[in-house]
C-alpha positions in Angstrom: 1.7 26.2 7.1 -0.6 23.9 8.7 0.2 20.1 9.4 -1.4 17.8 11.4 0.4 15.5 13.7 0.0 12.2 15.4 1.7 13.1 19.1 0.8 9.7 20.1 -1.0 6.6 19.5 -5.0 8.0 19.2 -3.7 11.3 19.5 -3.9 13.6 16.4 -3.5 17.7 16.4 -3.3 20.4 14.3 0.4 22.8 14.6 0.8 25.8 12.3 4.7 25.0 11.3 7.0 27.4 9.5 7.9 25.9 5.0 10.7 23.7 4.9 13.3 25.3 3.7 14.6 23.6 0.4 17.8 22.3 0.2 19.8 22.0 -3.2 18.9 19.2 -5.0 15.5 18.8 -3.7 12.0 19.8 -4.8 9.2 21.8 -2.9 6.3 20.6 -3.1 2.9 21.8 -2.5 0.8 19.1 -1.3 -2.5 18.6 -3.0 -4.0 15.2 -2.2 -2.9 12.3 0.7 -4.1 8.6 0.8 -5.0 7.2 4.2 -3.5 3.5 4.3 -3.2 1.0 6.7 0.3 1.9 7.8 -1.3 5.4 9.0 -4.0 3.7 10.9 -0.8 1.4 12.7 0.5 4.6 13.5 -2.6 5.8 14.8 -3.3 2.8 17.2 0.3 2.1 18.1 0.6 -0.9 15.9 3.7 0.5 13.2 7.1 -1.3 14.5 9.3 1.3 12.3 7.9 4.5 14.2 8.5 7.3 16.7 6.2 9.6 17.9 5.5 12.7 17.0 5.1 12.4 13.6 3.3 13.8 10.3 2.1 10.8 8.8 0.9 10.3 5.1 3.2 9.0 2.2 0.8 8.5 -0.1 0.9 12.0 -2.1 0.3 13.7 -5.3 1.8 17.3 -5.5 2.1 20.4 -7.9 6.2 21.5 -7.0 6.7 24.9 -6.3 10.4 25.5 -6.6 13.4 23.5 -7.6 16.8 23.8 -8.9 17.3 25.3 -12.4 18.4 22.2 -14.1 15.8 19.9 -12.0 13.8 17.4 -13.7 10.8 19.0 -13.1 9.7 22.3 -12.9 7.1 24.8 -10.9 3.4 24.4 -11.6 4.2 20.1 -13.0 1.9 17.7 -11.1 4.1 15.2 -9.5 3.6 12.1 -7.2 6.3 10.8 -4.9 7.8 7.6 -4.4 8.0 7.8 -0.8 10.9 5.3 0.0 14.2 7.6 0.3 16.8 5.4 -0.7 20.5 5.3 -0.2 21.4 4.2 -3.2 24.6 2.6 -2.2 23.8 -0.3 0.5 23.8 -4.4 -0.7 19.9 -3.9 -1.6 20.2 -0.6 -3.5 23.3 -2.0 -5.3 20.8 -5.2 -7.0 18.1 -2.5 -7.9 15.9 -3.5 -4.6 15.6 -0.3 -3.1 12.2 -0.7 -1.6 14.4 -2.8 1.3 17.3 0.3 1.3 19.0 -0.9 4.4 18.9 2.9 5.5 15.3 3.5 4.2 13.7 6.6 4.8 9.8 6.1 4.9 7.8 9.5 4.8 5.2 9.9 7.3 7.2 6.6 9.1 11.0 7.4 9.4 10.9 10.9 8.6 7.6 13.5 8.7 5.5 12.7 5.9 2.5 14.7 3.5 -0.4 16.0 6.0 1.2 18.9 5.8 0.6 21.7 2.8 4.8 22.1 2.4 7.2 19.8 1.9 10.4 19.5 0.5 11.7 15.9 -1.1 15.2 15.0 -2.8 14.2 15.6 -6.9 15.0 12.0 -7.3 11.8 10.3 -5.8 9.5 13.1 -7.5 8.6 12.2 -10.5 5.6 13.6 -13.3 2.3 12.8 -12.5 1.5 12.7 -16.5 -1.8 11.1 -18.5 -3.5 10.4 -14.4 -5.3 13.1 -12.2 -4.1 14.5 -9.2 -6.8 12.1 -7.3 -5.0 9.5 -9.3 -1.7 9.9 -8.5 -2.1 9.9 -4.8 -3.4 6.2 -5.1 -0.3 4.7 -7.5 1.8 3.8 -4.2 -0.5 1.4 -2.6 -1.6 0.1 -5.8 2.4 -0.4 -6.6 2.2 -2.3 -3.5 0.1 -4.5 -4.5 2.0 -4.7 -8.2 5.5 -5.5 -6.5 3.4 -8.0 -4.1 2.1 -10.0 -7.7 5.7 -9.2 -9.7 7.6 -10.9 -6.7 5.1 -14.1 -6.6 5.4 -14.1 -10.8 2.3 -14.6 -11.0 1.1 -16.3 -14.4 -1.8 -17.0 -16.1 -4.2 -19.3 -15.1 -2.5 -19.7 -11.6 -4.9 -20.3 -8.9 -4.4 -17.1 -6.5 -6.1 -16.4 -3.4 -5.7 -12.5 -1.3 -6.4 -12.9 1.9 -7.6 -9.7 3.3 -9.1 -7.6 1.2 -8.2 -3.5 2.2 -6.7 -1.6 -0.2 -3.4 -3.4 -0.5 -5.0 -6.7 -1.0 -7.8 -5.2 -3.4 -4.1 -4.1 -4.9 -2.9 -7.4 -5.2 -5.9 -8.8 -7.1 -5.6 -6.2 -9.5 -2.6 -7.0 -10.7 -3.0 -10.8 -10.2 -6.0 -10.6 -12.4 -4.5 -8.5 -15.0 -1.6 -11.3 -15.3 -4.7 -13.6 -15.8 -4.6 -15.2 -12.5 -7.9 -16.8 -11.8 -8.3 -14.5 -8.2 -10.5 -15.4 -5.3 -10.5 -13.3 -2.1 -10.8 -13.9 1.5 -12.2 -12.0 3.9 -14.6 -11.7 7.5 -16.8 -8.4 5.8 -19.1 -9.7 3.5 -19.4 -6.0 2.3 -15.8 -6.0 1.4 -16.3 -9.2 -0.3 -19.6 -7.7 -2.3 -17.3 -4.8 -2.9 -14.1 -7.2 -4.9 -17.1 -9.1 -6.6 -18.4 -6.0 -8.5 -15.6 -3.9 -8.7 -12.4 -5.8 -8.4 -13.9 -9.1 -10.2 -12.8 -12.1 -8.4 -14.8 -14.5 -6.7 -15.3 -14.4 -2.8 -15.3 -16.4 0.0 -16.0 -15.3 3.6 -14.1 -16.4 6.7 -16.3 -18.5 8.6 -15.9 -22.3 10.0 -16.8 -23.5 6.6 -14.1 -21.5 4.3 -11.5 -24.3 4.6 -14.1 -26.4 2.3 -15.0 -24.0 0.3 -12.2 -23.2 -0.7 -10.8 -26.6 -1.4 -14.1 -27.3 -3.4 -12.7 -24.6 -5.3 -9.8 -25.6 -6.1 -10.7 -29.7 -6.5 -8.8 -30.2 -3.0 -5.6 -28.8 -4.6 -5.5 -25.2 -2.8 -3.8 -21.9 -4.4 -0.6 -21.5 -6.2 0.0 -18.2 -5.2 -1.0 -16.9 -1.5 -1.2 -13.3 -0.6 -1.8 -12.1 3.1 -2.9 -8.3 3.3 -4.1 -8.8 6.7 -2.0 -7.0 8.9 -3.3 -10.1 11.4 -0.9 -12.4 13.1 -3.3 -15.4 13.4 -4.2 -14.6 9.8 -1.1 -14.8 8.7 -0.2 -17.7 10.4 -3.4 -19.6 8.7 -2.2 -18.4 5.4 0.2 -21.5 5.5 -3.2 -24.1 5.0 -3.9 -22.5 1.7 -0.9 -23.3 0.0 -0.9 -25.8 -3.0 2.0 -28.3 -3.3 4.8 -26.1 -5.1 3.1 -22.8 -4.2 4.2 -19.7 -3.1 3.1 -17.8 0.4 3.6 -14.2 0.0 3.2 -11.6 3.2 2.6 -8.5 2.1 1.4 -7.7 5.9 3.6 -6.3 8.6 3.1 -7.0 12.3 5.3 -6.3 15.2 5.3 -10.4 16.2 6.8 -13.6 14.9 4.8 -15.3 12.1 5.4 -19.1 13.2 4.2 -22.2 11.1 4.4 -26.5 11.0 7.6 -27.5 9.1 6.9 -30.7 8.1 3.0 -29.1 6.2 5.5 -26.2 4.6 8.4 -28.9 3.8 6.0 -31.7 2.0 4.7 -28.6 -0.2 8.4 -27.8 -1.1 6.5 -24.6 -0.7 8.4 -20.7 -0.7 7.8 -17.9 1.3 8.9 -14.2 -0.2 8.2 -11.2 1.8 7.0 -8.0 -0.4 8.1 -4.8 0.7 6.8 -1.5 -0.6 7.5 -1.4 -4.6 10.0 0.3 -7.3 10.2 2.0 -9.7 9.3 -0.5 -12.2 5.7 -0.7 -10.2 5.2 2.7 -10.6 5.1 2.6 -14.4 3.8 -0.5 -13.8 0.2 1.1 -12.4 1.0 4.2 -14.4 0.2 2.0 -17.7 -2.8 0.5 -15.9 -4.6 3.7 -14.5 -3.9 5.4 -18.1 -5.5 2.6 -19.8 -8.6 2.8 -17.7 -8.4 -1.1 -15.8 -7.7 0.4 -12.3 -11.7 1.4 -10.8 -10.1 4.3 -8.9 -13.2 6.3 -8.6 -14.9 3.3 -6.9 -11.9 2.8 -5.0 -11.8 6.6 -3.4 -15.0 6.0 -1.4 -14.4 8.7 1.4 -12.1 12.5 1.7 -11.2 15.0 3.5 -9.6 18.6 4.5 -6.3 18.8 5.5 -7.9 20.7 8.7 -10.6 18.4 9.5 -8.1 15.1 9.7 -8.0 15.5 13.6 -11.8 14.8 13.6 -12.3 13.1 10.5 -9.3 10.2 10.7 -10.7 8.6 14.1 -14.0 8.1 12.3 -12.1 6.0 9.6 -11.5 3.2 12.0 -14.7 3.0 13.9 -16.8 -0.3 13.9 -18.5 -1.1 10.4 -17.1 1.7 8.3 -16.9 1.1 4.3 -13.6 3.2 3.7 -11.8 1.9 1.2 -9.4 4.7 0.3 -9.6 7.9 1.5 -8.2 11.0 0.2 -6.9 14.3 2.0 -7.4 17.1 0.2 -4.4 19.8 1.3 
């Protein structure tokens, strides 16, 4: 079977690999469509703190299963996607129901080879039916659950004032789901194409990064700021301006990642009796969660799939993704 793997950082190939061989209690898949994400493009340019190399990325998978045990859930020839977090389901985290932060997490395409690759074989507990959404579809429901676990942690309500900073996927993710809770959503960004793109399609208002955003967005807001604060940035100094935006008794929410220390003034957090949550991948509960959405038509997933793939052509086609004034938003992998 063919996979393609990321040998090291900016270094991508193809390997012709024998199946996995399926273990009881776990489903073979065959892979049929992969997201591109951020956390792939980390890997790619050396930026993923979770990660060694070699390794098949892509965790972002929809699937038709090919074989599985008699009394499995599912069955061959049922469209599935994969929640791509293999949990423990015994450590303090998976005990409260919180196994998106399994102390012994297994991350495909991170932790453990992932879905660019036309084989592979899953424990039958994170595949699940892919009903009432597309194949397409169901590639896309983890980041957008990412986003959805990002706004269920924040609580946020409607009305709140909410501001995404960053605005890639998993921040176009976040507004979603902020604005289907009724937040009132504004997104900042430095690509004013990205910002064109969250006006039309996302619908929130949008302000670029620029030596003026400060006012703007206090004019906003009367001087008062944002209740709830995402970052999506992946950016250290990003991050670490998020802390300016916060209204007194808001919340500061860091979706992002980076392999560095996020550092901020006490006293301007204290006065705000401000809190800061981390969000870390999503549940199962998001998973319905953008399972009701997509099925009910309020997730613009065509617009959102601006750019694809083969399988084979990923070595090429991948690099191109990150180059200088690209418009991917999501791309898909066809396997």
């Amino acid at each position: 079977m063919l996979s393609v793997i990321c040998e090291s950082p900016g270094v991508l190939r193809r390997e012709d690999r024998e199946p996995p061989h399926r273990a009881e209690g776990e489903v073979l898949l065959r892979v049929s469509r992969v997201g591109i994400c951020g956390t792939d493009m980390h890997i790619y340019s050396g930026n993923q703190p979770y990660l060694q190399y070699p390794r098949v990325m892509g965790h972002e998978l929809s699937a038709i299963v090919a074989e599985a045990d008699a009394n499995a859930h599912v069955v061959p020839g049922d469209a599935v996607y994969v929640m791509p977090y293999l949990s423990c389901g015994s450590c303090i985290a998976c005990r409260q129901g919180k196994t998106n932060c399994c102390v012994n997490i297994k991350v495909l395409g991170v932790h453990r080879d992932g879905a660019l690759t036309e084989f592979l074989s899953v424990p039958a507990q994170f595949v699940h039916k892919a009903e009432g959404v597309t194949l397409d579809q169901a590639a896309m429901l983890e980041f957008l659950a990412i986003g959805a676990h990002a706004v269920r942690r924040a609580d946020v309500s409607a009305g709140q004032r909410v501001l995404v900073v960053g605005a890639g996927p998993i921040g176009m993710a976040a507004m979603l789901f902020a604005n289907l809770r009724g937040g009132q959503v504004t997104c900042l960004d430095t690509r004013e194409d990205r910002l064109a793109f969250c006006r039309e399609h996302v619908g929130v208002s949008a302000v670029q990064i620029g030596p003026n955003d400060v006012d703007e967005l206090a004019a906003m807001t009367g001087g008062e700021f944002f209740d709830v604060v995402f970052d999506a940035t992946g950016n250290i100094n990003a991050m670490n301006r998020g802390f300016q935006f916060i209204a007194h008794g808001g919340k500061y929410v860091l979706i992002s990642i980076v392999p560095g220390e996020v550092t901020f003034s006490d006293p301007e957090f204290h006065k705000r009796e401000a809190t800061l949550l981390g969000s870390r991948n999503a549940t199962a509960e998001d998973f319905e969660t953008v399972l009701e959405a997509m099925r009910a038509g309020r997730i613009p997933d065509k617009a959102l799939n601006t750019h694809r793939m083969s399988l084979s052509d990923v070595p090429t086609e991948f690099p191109k993704l990150m180059e200088p004034g690209q418009t991917v938003v999501k791309a898909l992998v066809e396997c």
